[in-house]
BATOR-745272 format. One record per residue (C-alpha): x negated, y, z; residue number from 1; residue in one letter. Coordinates in steps of 0.001 Angstrom, whole numbers, plus 500000, padded with zeros to 6 digits. Example, Ala and Ser with C-alpha at 12.3 -4.5 7.8 and 13.67 -1.06 7.14 Angstrom:
% residues 2
<node xx="487700" yy="495500" zz="507800" num="1" residu="A"/>
<node xx="486330" yy="498940" zz="507140" num="2" residu="S"/>
***
This chain:
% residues 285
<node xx="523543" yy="490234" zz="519446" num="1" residu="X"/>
<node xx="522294" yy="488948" zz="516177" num="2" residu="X"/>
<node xx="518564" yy="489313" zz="515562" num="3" residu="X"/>
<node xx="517343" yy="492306" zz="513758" num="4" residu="X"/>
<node xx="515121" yy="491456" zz="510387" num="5" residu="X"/>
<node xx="511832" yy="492848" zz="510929" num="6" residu="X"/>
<node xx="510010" yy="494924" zz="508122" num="7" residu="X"/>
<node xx="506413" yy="495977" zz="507791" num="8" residu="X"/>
<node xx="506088" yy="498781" zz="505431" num="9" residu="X"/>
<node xx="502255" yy="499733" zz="504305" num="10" residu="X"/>
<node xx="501403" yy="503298" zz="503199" num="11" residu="X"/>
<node xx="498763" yy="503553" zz="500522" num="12" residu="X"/>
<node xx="495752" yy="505983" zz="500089" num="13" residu="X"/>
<node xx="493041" yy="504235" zz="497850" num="14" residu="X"/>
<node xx="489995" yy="503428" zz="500249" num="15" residu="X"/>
<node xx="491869" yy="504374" zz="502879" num="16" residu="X"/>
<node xx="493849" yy="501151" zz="502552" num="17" residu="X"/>
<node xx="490596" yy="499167" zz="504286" num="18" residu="X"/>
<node xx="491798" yy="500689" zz="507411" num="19" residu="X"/>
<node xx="495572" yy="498899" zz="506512" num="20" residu="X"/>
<node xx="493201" yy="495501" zz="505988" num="21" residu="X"/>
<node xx="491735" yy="496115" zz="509889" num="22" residu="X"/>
<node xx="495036" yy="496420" zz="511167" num="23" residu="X"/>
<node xx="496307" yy="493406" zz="509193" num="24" residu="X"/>
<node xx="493514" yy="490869" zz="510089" num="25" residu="X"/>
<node xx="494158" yy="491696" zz="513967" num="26" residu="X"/>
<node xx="497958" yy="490695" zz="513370" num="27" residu="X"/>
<node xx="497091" yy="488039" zz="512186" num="28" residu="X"/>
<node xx="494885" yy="487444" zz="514842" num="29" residu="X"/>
<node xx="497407" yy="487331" zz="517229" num="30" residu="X"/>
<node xx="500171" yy="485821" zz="515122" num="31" residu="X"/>
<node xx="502474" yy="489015" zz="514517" num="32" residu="X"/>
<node xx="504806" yy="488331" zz="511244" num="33" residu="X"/>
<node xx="507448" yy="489682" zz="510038" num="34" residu="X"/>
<node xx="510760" yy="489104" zz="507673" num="35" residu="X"/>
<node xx="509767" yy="491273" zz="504813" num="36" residu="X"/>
<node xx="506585" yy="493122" zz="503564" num="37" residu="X"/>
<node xx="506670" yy="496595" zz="501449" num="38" residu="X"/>
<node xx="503535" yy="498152" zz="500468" num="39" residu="X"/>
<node xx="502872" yy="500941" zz="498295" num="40" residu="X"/>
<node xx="499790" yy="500992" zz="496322" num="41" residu="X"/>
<node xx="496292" yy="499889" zz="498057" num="42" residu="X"/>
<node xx="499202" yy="498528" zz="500904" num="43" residu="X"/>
<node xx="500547" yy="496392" zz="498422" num="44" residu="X"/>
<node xx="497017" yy="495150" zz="497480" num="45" residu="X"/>
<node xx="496333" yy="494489" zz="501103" num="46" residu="X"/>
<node xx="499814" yy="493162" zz="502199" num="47" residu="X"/>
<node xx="499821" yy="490119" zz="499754" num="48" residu="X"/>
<node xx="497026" yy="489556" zz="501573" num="49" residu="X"/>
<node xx="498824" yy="489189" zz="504807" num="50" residu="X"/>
<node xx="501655" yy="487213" zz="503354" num="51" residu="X"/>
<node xx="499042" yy="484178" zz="502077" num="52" residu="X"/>
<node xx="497227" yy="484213" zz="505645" num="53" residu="X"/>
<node xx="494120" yy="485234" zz="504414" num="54" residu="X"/>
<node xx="492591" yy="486908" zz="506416" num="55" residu="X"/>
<node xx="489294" yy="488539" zz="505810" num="56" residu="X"/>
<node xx="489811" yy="487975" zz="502245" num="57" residu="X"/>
<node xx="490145" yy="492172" zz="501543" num="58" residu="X"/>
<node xx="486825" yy="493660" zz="503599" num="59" residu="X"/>
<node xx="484864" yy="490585" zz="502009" num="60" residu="X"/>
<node xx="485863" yy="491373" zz="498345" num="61" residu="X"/>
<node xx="485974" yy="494834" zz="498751" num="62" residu="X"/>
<node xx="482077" yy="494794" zz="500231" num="63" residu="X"/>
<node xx="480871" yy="492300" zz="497558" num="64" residu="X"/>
<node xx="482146" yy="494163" zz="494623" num="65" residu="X"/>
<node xx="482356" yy="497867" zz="496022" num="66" residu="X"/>
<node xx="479628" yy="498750" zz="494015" num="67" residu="X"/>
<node xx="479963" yy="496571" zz="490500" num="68" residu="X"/>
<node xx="481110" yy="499325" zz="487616" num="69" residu="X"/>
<node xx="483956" yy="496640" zz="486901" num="70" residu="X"/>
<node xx="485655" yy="497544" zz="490119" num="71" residu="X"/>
<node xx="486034" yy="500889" zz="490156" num="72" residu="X"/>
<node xx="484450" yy="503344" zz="488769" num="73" residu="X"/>
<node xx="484169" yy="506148" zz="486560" num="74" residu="X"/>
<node xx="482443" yy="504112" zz="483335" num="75" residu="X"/>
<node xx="485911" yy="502176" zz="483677" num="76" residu="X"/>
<node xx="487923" yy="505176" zz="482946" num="77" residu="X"/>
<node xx="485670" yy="506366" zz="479976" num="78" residu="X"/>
<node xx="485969" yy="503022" zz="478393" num="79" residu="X"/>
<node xx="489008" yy="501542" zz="479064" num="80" residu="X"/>
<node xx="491365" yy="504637" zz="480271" num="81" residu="X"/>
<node xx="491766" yy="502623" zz="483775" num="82" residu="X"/>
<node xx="489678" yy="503570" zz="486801" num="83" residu="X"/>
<node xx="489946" yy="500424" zz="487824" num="84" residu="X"/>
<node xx="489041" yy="497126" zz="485303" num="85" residu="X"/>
<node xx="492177" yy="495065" zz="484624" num="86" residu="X"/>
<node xx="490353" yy="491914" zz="483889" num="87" residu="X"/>
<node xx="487992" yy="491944" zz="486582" num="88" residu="X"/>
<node xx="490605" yy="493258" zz="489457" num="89" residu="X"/>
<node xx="493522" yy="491189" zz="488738" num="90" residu="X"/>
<node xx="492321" yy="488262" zz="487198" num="91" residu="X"/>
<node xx="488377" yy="487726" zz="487434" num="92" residu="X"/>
<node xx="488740" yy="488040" zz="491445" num="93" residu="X"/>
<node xx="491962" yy="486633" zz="492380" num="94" residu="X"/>
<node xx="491149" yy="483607" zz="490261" num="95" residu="X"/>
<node xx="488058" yy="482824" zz="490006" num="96" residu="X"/>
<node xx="485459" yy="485197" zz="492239" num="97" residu="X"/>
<node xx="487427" yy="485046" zz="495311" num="98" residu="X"/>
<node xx="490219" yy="482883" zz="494864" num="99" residu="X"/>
<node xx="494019" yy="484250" zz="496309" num="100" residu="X"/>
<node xx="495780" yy="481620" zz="497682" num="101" residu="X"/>
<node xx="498983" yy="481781" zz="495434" num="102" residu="X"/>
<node xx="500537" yy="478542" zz="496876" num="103" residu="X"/>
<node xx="500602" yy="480326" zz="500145" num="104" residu="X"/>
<node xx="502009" yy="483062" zz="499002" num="105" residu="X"/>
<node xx="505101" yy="480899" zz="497245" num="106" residu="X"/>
<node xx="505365" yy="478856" zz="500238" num="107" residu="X"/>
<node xx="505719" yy="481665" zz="502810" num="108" residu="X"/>
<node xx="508893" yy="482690" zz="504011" num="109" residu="X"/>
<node xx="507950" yy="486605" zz="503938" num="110" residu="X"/>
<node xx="509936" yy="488608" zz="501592" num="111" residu="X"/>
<node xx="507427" yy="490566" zz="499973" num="112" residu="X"/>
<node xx="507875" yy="494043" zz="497879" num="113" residu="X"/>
<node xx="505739" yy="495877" zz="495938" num="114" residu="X"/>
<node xx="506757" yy="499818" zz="495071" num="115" residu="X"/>
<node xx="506139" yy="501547" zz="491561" num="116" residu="X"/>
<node xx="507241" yy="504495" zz="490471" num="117" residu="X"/>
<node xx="509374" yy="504661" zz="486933" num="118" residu="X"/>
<node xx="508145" yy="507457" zz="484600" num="119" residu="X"/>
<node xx="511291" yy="507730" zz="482787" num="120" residu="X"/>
<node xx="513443" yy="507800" zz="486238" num="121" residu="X"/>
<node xx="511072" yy="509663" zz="488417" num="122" residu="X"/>
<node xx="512571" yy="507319" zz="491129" num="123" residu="X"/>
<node xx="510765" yy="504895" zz="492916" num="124" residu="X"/>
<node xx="511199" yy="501178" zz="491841" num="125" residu="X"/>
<node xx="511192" yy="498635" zz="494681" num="126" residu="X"/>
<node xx="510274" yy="495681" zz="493209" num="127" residu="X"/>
<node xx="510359" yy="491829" zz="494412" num="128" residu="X"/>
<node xx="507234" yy="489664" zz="494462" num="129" residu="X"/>
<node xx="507649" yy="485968" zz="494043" num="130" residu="X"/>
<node xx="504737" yy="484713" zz="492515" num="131" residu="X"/>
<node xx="501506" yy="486444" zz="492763" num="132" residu="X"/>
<node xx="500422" yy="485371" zz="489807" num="133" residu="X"/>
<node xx="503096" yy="485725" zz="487408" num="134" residu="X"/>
<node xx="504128" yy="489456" zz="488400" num="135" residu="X"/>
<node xx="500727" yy="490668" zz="488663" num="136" residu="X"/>
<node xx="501867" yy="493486" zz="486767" num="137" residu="X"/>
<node xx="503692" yy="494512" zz="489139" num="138" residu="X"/>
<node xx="500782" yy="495142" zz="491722" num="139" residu="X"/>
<node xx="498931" yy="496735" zz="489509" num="140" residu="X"/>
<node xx="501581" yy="499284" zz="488403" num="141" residu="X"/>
<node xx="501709" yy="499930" zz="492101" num="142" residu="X"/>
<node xx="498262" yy="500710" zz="492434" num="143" residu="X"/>
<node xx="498023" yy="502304" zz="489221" num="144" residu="X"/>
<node xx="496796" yy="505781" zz="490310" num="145" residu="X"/>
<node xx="498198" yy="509013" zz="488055" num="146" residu="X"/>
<node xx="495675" yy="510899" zz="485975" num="147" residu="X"/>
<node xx="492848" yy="507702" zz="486131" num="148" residu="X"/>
<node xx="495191" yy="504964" zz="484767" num="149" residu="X"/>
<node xx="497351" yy="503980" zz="482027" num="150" residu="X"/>
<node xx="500960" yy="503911" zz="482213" num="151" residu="X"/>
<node xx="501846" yy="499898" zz="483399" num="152" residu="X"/>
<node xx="504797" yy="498580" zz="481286" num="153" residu="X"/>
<node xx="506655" yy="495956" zz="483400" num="154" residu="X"/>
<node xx="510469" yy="494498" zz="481714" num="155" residu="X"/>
<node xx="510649" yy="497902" zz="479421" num="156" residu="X"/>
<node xx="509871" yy="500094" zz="482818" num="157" residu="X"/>
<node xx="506753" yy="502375" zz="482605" num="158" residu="X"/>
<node xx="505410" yy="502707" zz="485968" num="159" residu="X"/>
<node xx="502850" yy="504480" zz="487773" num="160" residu="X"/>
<node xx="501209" yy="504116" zz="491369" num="161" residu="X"/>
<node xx="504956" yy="503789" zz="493897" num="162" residu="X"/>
<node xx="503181" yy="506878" zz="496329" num="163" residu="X"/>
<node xx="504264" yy="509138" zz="493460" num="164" residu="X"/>
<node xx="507785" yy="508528" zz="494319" num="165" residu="X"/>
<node xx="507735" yy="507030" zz="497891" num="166" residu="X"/>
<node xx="504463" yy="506912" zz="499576" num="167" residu="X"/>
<node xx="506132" yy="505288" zz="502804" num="168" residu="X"/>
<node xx="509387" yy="503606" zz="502027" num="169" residu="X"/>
<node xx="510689" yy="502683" zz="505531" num="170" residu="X"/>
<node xx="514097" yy="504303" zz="504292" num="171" residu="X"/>
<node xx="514320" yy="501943" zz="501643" num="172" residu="X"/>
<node xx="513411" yy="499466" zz="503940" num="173" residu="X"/>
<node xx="516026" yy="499866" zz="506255" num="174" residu="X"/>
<node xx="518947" yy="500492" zz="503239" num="175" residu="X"/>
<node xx="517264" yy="496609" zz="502085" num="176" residu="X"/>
<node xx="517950" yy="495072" zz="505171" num="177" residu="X"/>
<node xx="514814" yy="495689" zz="507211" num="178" residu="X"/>
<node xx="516396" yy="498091" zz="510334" num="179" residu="X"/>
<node xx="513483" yy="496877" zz="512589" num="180" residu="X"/>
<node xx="510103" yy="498204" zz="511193" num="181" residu="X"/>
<node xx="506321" yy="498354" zz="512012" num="182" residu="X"/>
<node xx="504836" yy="501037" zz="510068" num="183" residu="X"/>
<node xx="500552" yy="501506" zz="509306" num="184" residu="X"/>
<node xx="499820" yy="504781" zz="508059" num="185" residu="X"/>
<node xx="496426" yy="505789" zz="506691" num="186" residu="X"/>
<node xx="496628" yy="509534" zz="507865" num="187" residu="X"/>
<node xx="495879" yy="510341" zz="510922" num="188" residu="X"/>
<node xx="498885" yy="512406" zz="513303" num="189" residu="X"/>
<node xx="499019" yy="515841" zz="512233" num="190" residu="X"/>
<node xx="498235" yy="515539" zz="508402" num="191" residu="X"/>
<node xx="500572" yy="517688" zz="506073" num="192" residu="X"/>
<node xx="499949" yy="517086" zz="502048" num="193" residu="X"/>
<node xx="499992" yy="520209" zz="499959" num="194" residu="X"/>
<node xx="501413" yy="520400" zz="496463" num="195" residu="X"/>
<node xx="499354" yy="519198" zz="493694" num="196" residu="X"/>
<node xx="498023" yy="521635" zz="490382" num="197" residu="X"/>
<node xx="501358" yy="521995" zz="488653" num="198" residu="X"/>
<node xx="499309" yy="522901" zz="485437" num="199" residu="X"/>
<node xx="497546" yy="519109" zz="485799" num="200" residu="X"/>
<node xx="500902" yy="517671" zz="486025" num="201" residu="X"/>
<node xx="502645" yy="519071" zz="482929" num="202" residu="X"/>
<node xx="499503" yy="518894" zz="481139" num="203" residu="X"/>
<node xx="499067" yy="514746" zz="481843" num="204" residu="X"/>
<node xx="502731" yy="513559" zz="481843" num="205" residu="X"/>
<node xx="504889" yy="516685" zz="479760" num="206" residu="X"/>
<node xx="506499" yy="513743" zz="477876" num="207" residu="X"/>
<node xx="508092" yy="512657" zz="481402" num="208" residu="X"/>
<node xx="509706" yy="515435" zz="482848" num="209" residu="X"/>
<node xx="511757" yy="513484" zz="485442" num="210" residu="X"/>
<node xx="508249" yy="512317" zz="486675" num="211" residu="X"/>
<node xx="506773" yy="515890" zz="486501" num="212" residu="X"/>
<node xx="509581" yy="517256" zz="488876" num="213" residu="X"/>
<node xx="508597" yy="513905" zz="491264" num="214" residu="X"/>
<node xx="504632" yy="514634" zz="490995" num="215" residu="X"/>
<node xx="505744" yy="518277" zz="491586" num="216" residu="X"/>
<node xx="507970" yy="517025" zz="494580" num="217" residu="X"/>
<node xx="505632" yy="514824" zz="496199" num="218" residu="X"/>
<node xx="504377" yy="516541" zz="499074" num="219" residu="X"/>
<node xx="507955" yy="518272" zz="500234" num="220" residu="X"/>
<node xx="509317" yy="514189" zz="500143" num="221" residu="X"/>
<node xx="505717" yy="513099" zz="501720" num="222" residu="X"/>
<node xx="506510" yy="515648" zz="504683" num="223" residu="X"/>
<node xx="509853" yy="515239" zz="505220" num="224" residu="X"/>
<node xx="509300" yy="511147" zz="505319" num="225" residu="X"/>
<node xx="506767" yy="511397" zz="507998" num="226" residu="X"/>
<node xx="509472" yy="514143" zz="510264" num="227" residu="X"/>
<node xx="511774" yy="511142" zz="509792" num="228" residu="X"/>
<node xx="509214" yy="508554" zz="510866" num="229" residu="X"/>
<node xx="508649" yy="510647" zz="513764" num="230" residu="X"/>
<node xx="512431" yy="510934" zz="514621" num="231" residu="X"/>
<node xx="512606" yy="506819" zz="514340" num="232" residu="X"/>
<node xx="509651" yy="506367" zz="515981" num="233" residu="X"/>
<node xx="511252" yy="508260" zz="519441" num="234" residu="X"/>
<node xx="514344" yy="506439" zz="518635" num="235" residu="X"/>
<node xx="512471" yy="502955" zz="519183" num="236" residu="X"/>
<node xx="513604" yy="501756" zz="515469" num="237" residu="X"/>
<node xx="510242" yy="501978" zz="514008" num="238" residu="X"/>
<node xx="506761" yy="500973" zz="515984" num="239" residu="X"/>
<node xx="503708" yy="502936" zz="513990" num="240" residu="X"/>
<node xx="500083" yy="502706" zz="513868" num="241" residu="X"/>
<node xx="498197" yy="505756" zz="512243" num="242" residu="X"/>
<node xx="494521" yy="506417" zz="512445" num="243" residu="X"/>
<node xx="493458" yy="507530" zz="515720" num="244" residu="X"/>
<node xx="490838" yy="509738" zz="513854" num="245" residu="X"/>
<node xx="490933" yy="511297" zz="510585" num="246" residu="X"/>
<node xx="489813" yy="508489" zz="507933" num="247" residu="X"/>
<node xx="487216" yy="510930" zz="505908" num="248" residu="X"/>
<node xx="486156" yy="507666" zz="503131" num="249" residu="X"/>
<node xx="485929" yy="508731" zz="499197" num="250" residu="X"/>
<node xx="488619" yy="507716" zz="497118" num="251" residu="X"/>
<node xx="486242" yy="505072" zz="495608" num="252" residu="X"/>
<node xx="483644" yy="504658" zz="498443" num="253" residu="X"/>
<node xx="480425" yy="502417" zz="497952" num="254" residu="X"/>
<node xx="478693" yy="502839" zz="500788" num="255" residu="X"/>
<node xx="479245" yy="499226" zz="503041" num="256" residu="X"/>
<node xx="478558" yy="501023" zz="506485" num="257" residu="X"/>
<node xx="481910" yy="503430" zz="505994" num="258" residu="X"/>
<node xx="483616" yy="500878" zz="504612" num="259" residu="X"/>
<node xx="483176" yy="498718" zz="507450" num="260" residu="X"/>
<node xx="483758" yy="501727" zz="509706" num="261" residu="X"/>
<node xx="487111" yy="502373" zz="508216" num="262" residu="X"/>
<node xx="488114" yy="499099" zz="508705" num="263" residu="X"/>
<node xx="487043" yy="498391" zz="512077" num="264" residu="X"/>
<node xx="488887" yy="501087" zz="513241" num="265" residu="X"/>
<node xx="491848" yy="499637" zz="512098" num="266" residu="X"/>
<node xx="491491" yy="496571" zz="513984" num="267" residu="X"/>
<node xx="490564" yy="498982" zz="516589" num="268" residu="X"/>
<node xx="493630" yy="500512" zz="516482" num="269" residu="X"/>
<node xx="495330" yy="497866" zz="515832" num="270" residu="X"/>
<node xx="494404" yy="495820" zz="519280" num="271" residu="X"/>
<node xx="494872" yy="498947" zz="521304" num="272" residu="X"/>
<node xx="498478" yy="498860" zz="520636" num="273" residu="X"/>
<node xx="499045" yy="495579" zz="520409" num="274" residu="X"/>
<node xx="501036" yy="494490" zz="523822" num="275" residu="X"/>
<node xx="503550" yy="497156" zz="523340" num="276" residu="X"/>
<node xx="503873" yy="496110" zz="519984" num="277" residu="X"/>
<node xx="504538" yy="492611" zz="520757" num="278" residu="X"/>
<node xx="507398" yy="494016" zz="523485" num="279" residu="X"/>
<node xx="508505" yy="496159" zz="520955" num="280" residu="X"/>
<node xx="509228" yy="493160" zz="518477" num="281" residu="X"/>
<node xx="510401" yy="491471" zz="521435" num="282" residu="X"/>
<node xx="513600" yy="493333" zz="521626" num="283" residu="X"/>
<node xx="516793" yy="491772" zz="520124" num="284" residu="X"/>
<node xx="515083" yy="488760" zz="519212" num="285" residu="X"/>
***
């Protein structure tokens, strides 16, 4: 039997993605890698991360800068129509503050996939990373949140945060290729998403009505994704790790201690399930 390729496929969820950085620091911890990498969002953000080994790298940058208006913050949006600083997030860090190792990156053999979502299409975009530096764009149209950030133009796409369209693309994942897949969540078991103000989303994005009807959509695709997860996970096709307590962090947290909480639970998490992960990956190999 030929080996499976193995997938890891990162849900997003703003702050709630330092729980995704816990969970990928104890992998690589204990050496767990994978074929391919898709994250949406603040899974992306982490996920490259993972793919250039270095580990650490988000809790540290995340608890030096948490609290610099540059980062994120509300001042942002008034002056620059992004919640989050362009400059300073995607070039001023990565770069310069605390470097990203982009020869890693190129030299590792993980396939690596960030997911937008395309305004005009309403569909989810699952795009190919190759170089970190040169397709920035593309991780920032992934973690480009609606209503706090400017439509991202990438090759004459206009793209938006990829949880629009797909918050958890482990269908996609499998259709690529990847049949064998770990999945982190950042919700805990249980959680249901409701529909979001119909009146906000025609009033924002009326000139996109494809992406309306996918904003509109969002939580009856969100639901139905996890039901499937759920079916794959009894199956044995999927392994997932989800929040053994509900994550209750702000959408743009600043306090260090809950930050650090968050996060330690996911390497709390993570290490709990981490010998029947490793039989898990085991099989067919």
């Amino acid at each position: 039997m030929s080996k499976e390729k193995t997938g890891l496929v990162l849900e997003g969820g703003a702050m709630r993605g330092i729980y995704t950085a816990g969970v990928l620091d104890e992998f690589m911890e204990a050496g767990i890698t994978f074929d391919g990498v898709i994250g949406v969002s603040a899974g992306a953000l982490h996920g490259c991360s993972f793919v250039s080994e270095q580990k650490g790298r988000s809790l540290r940058y995340y608890m030096k800068y948490r609290s610099d208006r540059h980062f994120m913050s509300f001042w942002n949006l008034l002056r620059t129509g992004d919640v989050v600083d362009k400059k300073f997030c995607y070039h001023d860090i990565p770069e310069r503050l605390d470097p990203y190792d982009y020869e890693a990156f190129l030299k590792s053999r993980i396939r690596f996939y960030a997911v937008c979502t395309n305004l005009e299409t309403g569909k989810a975009e699952y795009l190919p990373v190759k170089n970190m530096r040169s397709q920035v764009d593309i991780m920032r149209a992934s973690a480009s949140m609606p209503y706090v950030s400017r439509i991202v133009e990438y090759r004459g796409m206009k793209l938006l945060d990829g949880g629009c369209a797909d918050s958890i693309p482990v269908m996609a994942f499998r259709r690529m290729g990847y049949k064998k897949n770990v999945v982190v969540l950042t919700r805990h078991d249980g959680y249901v998403k409701k529909p979001e103000n119909p009146k906000l989303i025609r009033a924002f994005y009326h000139k996109y009505p494809n992406f309306v009807r996918t904003l509109t959509r969002r939580h009856l695709v969100y639901n139905r994704t996890i039901e499937n997860i759920h079916r794959l996970e009894k199956e044995g096709s999927v392994f997932v790790i989800r929040p053994s307590v509900e994550l209750t962090i702000g959408r743009m947290e600043k306090d260090p201690e809950k930050i650090r909480e968050v996060y330690e639970i996911g390497r709390k998490d993570a290490k709990s399930r981490m010998e029947a992960l490793k039989k898990w990956m085991e099989k067919n190999e």
